[in-house]
mmCIF file as gemmi writes it, N, C-alpha and C atoms, coordinates in Angstrom:
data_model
loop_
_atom_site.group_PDB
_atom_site.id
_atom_site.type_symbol
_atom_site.label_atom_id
_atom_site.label_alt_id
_atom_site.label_comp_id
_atom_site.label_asym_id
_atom_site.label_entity_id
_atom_site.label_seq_id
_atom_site.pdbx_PDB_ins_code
_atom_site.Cartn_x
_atom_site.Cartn_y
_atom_site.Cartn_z
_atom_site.occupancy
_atom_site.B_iso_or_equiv
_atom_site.pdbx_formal_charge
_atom_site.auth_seq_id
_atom_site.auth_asym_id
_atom_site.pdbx_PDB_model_num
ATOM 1 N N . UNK Axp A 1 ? -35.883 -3.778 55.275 1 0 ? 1 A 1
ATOM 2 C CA . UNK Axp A 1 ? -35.991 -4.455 56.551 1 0 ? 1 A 1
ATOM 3 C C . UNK Axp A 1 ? -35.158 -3.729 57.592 1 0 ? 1 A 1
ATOM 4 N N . UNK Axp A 2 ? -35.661 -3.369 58.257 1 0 ? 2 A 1
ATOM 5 C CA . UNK Axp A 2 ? -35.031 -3.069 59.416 1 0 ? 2 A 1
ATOM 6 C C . UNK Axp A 2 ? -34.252 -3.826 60.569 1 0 ? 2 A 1
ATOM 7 N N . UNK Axp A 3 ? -33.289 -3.3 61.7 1 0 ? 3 A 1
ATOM 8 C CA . UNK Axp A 3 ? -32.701 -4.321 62.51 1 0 ? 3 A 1
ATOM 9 C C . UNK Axp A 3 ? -33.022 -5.062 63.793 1 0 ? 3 A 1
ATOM 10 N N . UNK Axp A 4 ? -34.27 -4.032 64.096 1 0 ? 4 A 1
ATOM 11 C CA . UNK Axp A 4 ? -35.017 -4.328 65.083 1 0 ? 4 A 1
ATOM 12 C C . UNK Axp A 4 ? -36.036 -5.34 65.198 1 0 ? 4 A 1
ATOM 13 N N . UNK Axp A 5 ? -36.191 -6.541 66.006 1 0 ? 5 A 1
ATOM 14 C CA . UNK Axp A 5 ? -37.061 -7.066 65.648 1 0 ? 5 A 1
ATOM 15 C C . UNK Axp A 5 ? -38.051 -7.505 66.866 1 0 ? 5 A 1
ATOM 16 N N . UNK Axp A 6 ? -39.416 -8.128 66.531 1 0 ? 6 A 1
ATOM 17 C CA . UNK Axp A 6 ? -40.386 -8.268 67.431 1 0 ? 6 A 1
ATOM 18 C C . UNK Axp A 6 ? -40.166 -9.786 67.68 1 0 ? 6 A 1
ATOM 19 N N . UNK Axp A 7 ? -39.789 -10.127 69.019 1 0 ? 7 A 1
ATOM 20 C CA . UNK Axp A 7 ? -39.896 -11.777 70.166 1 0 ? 7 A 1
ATOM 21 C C . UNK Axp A 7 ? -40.762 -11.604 70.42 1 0 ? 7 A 1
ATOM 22 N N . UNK Axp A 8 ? -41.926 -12.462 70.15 1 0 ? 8 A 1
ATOM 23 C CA . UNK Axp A 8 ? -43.075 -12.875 70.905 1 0 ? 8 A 1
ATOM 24 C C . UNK Axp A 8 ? -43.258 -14.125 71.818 1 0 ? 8 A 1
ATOM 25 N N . UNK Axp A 9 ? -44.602 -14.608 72.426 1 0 ? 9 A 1
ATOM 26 C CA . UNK Axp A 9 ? -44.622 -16.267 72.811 1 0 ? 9 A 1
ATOM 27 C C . UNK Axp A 9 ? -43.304 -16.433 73.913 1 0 ? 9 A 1
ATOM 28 N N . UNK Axp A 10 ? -42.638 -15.49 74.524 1 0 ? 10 A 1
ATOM 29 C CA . UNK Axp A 10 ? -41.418 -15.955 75.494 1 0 ? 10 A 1
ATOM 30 C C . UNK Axp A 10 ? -42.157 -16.571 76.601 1 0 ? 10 A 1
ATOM 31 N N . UNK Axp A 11 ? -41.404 -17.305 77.537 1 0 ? 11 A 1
ATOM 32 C CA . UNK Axp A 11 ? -41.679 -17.708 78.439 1 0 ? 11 A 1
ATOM 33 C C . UNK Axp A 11 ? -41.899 -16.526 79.831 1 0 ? 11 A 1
ATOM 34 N N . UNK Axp A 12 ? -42.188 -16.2 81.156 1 0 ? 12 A 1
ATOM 35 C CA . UNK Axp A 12 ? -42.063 -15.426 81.964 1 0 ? 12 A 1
ATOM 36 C C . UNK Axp A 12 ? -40.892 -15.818 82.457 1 0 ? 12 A 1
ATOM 37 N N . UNK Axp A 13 ? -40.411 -16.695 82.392 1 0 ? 13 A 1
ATOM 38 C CA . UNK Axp A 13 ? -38.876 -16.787 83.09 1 0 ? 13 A 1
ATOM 39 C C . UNK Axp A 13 ? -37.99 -15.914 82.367 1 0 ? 13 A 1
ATOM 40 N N . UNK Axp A 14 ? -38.331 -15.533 80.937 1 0 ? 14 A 1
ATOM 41 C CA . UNK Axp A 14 ? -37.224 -14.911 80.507 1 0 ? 14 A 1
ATOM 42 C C . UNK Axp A 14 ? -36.683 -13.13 80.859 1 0 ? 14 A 1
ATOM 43 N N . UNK Axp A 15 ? -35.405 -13.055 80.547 1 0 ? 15 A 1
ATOM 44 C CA . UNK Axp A 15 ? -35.247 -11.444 80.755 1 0 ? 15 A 1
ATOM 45 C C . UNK Axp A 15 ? -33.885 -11.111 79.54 1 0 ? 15 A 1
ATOM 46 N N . UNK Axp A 16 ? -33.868 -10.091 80.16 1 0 ? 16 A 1
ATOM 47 C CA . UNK Axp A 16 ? -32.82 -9.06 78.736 1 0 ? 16 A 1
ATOM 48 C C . UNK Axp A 16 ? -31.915 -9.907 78.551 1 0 ? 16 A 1
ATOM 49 N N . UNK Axp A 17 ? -31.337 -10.31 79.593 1 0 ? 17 A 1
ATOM 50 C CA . UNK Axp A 17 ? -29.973 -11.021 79.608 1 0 ? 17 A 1
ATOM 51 C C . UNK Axp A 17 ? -29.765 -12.367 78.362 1 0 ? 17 A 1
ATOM 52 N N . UNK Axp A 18 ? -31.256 -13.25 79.066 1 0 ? 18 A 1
ATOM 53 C CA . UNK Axp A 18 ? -31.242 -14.361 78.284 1 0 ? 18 A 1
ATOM 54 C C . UNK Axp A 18 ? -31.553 -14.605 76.773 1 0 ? 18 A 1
ATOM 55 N N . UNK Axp A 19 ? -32.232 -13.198 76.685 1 0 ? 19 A 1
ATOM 56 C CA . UNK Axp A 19 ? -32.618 -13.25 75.322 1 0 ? 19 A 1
ATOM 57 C C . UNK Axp A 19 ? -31.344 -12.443 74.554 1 0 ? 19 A 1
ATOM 58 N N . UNK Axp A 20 ? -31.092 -11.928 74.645 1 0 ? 20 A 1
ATOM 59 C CA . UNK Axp A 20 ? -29.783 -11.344 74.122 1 0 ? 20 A 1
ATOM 60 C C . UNK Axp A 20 ? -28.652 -12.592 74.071 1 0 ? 20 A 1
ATOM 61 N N . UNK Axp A 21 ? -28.643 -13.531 75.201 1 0 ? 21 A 1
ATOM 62 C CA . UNK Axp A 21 ? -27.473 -14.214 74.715 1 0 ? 21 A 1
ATOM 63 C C . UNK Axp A 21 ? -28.087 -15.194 73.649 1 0 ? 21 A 1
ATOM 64 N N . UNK Axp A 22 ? -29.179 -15.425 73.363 1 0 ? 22 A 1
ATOM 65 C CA . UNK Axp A 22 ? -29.815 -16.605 72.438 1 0 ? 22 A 1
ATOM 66 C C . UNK Axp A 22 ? -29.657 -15.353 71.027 1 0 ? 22 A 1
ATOM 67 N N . UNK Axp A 23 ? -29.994 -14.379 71.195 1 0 ? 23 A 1
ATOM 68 C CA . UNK Axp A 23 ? -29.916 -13.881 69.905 1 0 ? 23 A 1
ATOM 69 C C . UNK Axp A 23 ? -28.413 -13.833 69.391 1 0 ? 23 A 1
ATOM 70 N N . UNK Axp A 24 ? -27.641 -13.503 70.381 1 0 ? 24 A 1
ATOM 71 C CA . UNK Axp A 24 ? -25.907 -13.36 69.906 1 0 ? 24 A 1
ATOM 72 C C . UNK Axp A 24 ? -25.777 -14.245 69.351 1 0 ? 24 A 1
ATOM 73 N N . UNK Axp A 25 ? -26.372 -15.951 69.121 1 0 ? 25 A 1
ATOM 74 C CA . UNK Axp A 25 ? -25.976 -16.875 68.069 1 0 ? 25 A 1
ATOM 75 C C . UNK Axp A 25 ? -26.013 -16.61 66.751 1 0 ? 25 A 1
ATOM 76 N N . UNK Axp A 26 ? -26.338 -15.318 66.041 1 0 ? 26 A 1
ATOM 77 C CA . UNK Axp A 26 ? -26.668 -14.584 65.004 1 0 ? 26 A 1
ATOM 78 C C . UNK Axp A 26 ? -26.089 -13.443 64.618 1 0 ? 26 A 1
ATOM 79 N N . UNK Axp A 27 ? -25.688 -12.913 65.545 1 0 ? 27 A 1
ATOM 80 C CA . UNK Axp A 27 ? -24.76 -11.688 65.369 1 0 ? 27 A 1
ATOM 81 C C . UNK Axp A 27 ? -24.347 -10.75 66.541 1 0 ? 27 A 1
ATOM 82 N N . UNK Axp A 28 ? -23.881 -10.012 66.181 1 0 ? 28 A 1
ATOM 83 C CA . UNK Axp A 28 ? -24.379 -8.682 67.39 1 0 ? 28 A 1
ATOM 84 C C . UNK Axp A 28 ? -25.335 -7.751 68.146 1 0 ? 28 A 1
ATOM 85 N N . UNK Axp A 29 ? -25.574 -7.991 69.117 1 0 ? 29 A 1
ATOM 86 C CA . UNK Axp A 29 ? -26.848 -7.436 69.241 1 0 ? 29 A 1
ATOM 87 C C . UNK Axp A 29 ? -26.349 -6.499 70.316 1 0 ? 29 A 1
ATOM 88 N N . UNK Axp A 30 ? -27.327 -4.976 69.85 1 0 ? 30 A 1
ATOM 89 C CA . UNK Axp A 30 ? -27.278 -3.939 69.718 1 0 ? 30 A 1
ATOM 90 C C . UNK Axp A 30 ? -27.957 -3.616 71.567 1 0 ? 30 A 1
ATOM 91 N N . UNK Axp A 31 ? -28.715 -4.254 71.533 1 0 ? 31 A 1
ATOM 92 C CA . UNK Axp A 31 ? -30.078 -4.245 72.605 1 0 ? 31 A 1
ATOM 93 C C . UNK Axp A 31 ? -31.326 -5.36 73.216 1 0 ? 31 A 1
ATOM 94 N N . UNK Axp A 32 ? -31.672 -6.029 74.215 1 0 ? 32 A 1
ATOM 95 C CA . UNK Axp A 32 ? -32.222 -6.465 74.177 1 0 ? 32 A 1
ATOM 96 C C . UNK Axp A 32 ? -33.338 -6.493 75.136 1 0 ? 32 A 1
ATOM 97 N N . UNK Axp A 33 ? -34.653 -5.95 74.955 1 0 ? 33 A 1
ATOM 98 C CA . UNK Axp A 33 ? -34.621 -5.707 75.939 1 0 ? 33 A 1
ATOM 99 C C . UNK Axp A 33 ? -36.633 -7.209 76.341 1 0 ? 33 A 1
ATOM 100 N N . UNK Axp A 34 ? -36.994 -7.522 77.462 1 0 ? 34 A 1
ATOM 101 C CA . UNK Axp A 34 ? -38.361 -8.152 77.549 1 0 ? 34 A 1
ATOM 102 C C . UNK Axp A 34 ? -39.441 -7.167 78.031 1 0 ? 34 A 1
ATOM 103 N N . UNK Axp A 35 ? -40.507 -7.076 77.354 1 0 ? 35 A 1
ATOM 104 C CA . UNK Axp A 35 ? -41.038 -5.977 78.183 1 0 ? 35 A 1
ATOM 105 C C . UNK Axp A 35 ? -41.899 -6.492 79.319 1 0 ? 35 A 1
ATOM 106 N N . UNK Axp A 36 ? -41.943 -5.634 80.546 1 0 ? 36 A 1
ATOM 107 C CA . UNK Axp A 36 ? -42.576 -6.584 82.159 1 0 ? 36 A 1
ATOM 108 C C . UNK Axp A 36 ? -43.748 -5.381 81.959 1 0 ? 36 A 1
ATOM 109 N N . UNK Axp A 37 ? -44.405 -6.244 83.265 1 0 ? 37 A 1
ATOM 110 C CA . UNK Axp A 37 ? -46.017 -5.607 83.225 1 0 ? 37 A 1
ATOM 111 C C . UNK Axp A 37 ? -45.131 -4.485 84.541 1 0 ? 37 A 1
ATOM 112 N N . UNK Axp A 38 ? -45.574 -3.136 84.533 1 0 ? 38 A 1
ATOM 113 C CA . UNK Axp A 38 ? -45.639 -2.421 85.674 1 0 ? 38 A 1
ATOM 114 C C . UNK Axp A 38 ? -46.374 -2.927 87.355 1 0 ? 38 A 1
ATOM 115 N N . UNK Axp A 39 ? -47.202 -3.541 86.972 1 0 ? 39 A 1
ATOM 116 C CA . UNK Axp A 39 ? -47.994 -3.823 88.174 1 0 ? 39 A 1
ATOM 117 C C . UNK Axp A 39 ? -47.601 -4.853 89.028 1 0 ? 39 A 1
ATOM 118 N N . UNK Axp A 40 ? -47.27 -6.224 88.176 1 0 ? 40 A 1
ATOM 119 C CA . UNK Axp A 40 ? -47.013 -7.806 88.477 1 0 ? 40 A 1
ATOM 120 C C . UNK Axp A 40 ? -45.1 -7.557 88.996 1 0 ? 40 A 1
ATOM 121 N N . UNK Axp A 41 ? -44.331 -6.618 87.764 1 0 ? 41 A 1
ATOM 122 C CA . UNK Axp A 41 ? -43.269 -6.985 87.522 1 0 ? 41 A 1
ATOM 123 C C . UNK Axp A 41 ? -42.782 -8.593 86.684 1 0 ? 41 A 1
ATOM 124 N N . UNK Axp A 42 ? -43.961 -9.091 85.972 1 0 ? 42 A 1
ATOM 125 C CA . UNK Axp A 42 ? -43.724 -10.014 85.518 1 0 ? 42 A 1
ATOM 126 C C . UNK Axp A 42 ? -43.46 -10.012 83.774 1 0 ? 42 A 1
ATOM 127 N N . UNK Axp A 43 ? -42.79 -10.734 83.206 1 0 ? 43 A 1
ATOM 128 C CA . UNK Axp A 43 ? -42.853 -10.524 81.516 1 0 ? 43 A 1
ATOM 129 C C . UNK Axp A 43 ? -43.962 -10.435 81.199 1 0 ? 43 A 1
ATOM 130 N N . UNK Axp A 44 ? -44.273 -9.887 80.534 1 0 ? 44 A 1
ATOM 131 C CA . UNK Axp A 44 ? -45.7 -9.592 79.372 1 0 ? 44 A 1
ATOM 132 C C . UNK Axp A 44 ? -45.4 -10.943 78.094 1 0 ? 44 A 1
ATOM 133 N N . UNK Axp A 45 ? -44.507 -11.281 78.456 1 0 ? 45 A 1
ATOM 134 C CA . UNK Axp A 45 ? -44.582 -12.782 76.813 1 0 ? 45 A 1
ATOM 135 C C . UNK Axp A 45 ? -43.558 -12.238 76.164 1 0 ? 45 A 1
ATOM 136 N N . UNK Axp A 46 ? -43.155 -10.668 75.626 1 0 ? 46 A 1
ATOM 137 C CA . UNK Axp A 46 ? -42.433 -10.417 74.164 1 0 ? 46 A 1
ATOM 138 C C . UNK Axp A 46 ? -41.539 -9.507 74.475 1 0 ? 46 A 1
ATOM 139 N N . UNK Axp A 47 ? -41.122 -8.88 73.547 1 0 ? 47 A 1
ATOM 140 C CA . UNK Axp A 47 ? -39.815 -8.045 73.791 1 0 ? 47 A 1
ATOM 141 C C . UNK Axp A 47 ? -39.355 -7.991 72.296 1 0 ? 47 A 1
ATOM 142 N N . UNK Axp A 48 ? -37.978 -7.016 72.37 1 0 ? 48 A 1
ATOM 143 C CA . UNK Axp A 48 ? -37.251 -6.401 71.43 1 0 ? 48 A 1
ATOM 144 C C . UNK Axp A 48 ? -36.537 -6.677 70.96 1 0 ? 48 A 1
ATOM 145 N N . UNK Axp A 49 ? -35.242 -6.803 70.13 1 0 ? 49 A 1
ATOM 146 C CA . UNK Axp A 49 ? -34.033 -6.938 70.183 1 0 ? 49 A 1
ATOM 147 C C . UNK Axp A 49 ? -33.198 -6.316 69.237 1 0 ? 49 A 1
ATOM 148 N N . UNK Axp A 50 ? -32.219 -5.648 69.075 1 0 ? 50 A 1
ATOM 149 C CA . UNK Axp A 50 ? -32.197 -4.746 67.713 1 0 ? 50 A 1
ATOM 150 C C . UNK Axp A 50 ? -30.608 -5.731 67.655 1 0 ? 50 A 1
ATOM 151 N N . UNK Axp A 51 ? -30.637 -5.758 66.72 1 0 ? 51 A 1
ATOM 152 C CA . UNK Axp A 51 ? -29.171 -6.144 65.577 1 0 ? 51 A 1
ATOM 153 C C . UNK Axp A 51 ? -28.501 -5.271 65.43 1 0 ? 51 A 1
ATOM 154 N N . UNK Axp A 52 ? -27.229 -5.423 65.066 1 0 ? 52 A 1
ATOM 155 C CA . UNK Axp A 52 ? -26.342 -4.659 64.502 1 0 ? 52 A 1
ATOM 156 C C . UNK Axp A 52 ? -25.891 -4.019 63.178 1 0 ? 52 A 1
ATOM 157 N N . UNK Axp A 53 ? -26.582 -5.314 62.253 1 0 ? 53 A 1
ATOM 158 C CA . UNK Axp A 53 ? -26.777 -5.066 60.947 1 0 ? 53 A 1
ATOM 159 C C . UNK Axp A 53 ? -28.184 -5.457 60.337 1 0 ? 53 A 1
ATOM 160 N N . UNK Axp A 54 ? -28.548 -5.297 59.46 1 0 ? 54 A 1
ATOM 161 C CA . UNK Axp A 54 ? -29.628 -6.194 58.557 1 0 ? 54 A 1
ATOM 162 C C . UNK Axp A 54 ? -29.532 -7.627 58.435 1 0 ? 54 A 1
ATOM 163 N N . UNK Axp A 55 ? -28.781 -7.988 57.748 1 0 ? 55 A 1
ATOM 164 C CA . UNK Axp A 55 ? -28.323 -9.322 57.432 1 0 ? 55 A 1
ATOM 165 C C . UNK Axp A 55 ? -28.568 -10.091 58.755 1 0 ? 55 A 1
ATOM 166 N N . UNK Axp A 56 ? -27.785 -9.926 59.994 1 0 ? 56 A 1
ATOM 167 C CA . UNK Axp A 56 ? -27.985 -10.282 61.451 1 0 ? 56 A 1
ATOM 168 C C . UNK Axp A 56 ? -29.375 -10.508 61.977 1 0 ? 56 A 1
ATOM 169 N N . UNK Axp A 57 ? -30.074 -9.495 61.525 1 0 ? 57 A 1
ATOM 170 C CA . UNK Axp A 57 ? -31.714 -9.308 61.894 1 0 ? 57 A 1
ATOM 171 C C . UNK Axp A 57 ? -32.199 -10.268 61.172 1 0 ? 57 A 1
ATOM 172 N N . UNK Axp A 58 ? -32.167 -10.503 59.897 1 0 ? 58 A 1
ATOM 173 C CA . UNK Axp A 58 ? -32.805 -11.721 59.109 1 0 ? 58 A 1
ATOM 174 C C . UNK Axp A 58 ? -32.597 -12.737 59.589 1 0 ? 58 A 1
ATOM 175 N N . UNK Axp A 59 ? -30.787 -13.287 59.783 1 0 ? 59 A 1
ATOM 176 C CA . UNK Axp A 59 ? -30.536 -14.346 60.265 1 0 ? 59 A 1
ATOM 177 C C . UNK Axp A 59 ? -31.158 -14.701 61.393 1 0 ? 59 A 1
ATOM 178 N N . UNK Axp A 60 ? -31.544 -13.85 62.659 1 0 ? 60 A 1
ATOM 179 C CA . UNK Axp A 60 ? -32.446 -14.317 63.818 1 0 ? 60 A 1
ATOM 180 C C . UNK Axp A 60 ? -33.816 -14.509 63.324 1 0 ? 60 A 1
ATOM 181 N N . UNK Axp A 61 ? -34.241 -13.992 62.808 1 0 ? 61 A 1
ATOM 182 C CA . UNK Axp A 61 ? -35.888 -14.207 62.052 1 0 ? 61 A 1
ATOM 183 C C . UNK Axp A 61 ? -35.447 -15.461 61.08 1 0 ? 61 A 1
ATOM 184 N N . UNK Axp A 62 ? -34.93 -15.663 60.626 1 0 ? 62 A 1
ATOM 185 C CA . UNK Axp A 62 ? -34.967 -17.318 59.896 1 0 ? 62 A 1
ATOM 186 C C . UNK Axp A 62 ? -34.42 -18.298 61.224 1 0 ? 62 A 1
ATOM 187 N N . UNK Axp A 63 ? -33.43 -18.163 62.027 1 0 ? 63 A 1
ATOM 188 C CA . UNK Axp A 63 ? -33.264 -19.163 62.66 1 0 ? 63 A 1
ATOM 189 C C . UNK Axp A 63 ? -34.042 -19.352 63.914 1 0 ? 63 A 1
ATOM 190 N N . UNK Axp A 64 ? -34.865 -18.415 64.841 1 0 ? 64 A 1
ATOM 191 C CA . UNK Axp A 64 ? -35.404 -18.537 66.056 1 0 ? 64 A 1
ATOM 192 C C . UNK Axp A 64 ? -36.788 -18.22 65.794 1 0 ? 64 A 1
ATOM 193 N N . UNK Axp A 65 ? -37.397 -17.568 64.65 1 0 ? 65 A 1
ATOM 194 C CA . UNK Axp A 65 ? -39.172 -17.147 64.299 1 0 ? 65 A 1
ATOM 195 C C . UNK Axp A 65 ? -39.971 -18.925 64.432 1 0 ? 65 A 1
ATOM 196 N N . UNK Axp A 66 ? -40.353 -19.502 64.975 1 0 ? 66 A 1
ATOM 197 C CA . UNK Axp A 66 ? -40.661 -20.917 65.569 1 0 ? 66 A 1
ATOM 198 C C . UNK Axp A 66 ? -39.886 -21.938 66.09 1 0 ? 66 A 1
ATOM 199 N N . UNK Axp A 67 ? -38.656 -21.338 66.364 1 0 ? 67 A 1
ATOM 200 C CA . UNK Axp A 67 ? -37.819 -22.015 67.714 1 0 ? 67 A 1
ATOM 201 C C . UNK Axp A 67 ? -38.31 -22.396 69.178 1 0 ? 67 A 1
ATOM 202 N N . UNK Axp A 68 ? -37.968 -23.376 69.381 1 0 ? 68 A 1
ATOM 203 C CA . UNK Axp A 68 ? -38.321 -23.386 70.887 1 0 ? 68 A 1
ATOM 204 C C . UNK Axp A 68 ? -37.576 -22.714 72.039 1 0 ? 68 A 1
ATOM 205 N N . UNK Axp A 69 ? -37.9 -21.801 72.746 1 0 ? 69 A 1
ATOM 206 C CA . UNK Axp A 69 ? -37.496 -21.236 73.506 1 0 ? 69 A 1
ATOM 207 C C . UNK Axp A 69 ? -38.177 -22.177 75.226 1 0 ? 69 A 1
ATOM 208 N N . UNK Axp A 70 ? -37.74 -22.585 76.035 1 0 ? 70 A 1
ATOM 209 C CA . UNK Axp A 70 ? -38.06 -23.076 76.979 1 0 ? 70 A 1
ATOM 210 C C . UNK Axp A 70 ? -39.507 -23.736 76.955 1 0 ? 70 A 1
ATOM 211 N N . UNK Axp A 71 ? -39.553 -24.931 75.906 1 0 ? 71 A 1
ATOM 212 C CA . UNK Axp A 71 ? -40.862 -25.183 75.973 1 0 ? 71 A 1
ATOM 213 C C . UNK Axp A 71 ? -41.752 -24.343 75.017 1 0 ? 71 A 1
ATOM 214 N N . UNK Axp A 72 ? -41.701 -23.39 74.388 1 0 ? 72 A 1
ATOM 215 C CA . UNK Axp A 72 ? -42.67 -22.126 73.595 1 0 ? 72 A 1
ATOM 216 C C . UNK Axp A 72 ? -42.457 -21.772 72.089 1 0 ? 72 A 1
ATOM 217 N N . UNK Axp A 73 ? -43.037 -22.323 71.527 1 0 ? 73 A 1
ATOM 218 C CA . UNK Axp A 73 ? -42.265 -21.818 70.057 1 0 ? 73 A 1
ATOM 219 C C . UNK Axp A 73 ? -42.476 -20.004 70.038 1 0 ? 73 A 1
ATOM 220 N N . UNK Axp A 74 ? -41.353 -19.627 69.668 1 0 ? 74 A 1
ATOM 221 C CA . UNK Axp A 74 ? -40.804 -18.318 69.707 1 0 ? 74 A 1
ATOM 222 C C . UNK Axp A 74 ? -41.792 -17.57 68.513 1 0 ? 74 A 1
ATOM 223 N N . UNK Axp A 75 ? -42.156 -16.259 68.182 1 0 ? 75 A 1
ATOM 224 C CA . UNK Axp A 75 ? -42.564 -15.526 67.29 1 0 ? 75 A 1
ATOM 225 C C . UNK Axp A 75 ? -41.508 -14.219 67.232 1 0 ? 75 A 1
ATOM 226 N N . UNK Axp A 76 ? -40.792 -14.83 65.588 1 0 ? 76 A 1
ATOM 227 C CA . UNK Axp A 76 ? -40.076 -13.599 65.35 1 0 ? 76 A 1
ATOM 228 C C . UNK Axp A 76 ? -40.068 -12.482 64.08 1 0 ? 76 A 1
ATOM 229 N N . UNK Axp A 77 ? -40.644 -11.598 64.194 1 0 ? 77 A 1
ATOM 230 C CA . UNK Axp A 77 ? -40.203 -10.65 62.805 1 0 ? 77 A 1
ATOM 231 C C . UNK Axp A 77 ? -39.652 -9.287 63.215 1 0 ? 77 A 1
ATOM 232 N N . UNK Axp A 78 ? -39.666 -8.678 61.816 1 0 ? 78 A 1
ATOM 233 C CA . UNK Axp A 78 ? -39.318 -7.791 61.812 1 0 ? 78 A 1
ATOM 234 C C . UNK Axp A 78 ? -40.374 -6.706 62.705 1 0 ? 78 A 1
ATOM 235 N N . UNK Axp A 79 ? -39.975 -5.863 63.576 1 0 ? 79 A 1
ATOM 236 C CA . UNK Axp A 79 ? -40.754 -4.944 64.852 1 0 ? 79 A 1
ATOM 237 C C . UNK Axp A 79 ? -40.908 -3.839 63.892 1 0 ? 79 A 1
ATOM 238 N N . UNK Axp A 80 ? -42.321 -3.414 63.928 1 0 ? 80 A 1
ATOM 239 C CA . UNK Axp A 80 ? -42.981 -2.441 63.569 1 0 ? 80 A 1
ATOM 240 C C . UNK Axp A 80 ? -43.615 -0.941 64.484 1 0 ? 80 A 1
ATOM 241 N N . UNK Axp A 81 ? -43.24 -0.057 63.513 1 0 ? 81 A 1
ATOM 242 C CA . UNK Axp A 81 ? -43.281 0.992 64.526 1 0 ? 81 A 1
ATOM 243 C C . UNK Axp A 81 ? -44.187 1.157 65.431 1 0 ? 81 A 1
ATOM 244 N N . UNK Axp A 82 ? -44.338 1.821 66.474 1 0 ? 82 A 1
ATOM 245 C CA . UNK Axp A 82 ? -45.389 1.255 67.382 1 0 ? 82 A 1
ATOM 246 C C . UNK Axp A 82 ? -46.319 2.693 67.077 1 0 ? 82 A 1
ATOM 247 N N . UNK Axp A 83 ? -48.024 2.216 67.073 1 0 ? 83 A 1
ATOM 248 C CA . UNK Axp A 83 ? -49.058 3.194 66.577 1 0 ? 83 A 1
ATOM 249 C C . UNK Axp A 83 ? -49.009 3.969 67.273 1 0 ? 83 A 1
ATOM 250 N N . UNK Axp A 84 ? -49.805 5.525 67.001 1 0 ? 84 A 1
ATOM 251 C CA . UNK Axp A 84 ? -50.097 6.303 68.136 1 0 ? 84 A 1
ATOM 252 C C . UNK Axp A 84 ? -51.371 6.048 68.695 1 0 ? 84 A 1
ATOM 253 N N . UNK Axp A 85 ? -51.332 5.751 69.937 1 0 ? 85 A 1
ATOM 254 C CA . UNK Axp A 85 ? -52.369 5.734 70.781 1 0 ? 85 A 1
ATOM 255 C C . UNK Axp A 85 ? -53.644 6.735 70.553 1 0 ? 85 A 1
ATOM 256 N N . UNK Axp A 86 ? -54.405 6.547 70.771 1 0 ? 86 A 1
ATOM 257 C CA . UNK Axp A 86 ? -55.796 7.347 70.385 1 0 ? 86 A 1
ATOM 258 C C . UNK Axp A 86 ? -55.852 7.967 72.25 1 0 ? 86 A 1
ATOM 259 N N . UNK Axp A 87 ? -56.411 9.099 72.041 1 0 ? 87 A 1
ATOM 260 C CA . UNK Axp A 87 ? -56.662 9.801 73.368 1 0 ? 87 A 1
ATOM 261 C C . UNK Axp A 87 ? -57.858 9.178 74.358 1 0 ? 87 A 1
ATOM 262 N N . UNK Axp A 88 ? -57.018 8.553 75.384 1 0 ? 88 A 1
ATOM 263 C CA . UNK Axp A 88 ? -58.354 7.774 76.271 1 0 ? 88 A 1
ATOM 264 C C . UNK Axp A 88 ? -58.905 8.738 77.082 1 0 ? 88 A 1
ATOM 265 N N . UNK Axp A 89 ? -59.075 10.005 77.4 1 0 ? 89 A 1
ATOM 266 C CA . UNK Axp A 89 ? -59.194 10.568 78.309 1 0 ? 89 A 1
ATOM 267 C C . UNK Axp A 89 ? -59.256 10.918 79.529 1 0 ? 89 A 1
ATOM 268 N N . UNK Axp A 90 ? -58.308 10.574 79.726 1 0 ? 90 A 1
ATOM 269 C CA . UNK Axp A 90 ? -57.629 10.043 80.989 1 0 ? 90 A 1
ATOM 270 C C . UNK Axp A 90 ? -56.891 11.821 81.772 1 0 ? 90 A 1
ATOM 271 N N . UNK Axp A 91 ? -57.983 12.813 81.388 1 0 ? 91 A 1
ATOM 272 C CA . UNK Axp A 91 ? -57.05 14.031 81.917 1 0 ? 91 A 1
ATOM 273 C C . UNK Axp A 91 ? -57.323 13.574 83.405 1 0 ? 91 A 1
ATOM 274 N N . UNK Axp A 92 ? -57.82 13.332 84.015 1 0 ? 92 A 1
ATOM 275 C CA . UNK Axp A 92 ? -57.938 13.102 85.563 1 0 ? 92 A 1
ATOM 276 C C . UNK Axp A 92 ? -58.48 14.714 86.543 1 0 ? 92 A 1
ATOM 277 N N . UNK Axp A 93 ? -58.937 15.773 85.984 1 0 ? 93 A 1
ATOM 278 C CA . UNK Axp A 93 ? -58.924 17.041 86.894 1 0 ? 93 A 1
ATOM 279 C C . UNK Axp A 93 ? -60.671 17.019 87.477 1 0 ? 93 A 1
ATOM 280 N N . UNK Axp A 94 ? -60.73 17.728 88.262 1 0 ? 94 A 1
ATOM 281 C CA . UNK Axp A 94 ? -61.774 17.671 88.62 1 0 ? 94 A 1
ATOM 282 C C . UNK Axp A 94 ? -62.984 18.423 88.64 1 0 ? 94 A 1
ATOM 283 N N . UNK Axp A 95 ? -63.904 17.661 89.016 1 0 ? 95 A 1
ATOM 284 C CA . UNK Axp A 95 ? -65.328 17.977 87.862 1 0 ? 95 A 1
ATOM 285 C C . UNK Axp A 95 ? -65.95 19.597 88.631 1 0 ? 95 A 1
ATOM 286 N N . UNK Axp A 96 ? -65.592 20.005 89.821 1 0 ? 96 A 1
ATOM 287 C CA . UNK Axp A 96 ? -66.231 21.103 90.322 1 0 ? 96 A 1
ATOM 288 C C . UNK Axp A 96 ? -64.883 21.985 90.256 1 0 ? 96 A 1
């Protein structure tokens, strides 16, 4: 198990700050971060949070993985590496 783990289901009110201090009820945390949409600037729902140890990481995944977070039951596990994207073709140059 790794220390990093995946918050899902957040509210849009939330940010790094708040989620990091809800996770510190568990241990040390390393990082926390929500990820926002580029466009809106608004939360996307989920985010990161890495631990300090293992043990720490579990303890937030048993105590907050269907917690209520402002109204929302929370989704927590362990964060999985993220895939590689497949090539959209998106070179952008032009056709003449």
């Amino acid at each position: 198990m790794g220390k990093k783990l995946y918050v899902g289901n957040l509210p849009f009110s939330a940010n790094d700050q708040s989620l990091s201090d809800t996770f510190s009820q568990c241990g040390t945390v390393e990082s926390a971060k929500v990820i926002m949409d580029r466009d809106s600037g608004r939360s996307k729902g989920f985010g990161f949070v890495e631990m300090s140890t293992e043990a720490e990481a579990q303890a937030g995944i048993s105590k907050f993985n269907g917690a209520d977070y402002e109204g929302r039951p929370m989704t927590v596990n362990e964060a999985k590496p993220m895939a590689p994207r497949e090539n959209r073709g998106g070179g952008g140059g032009s056709r003449w």
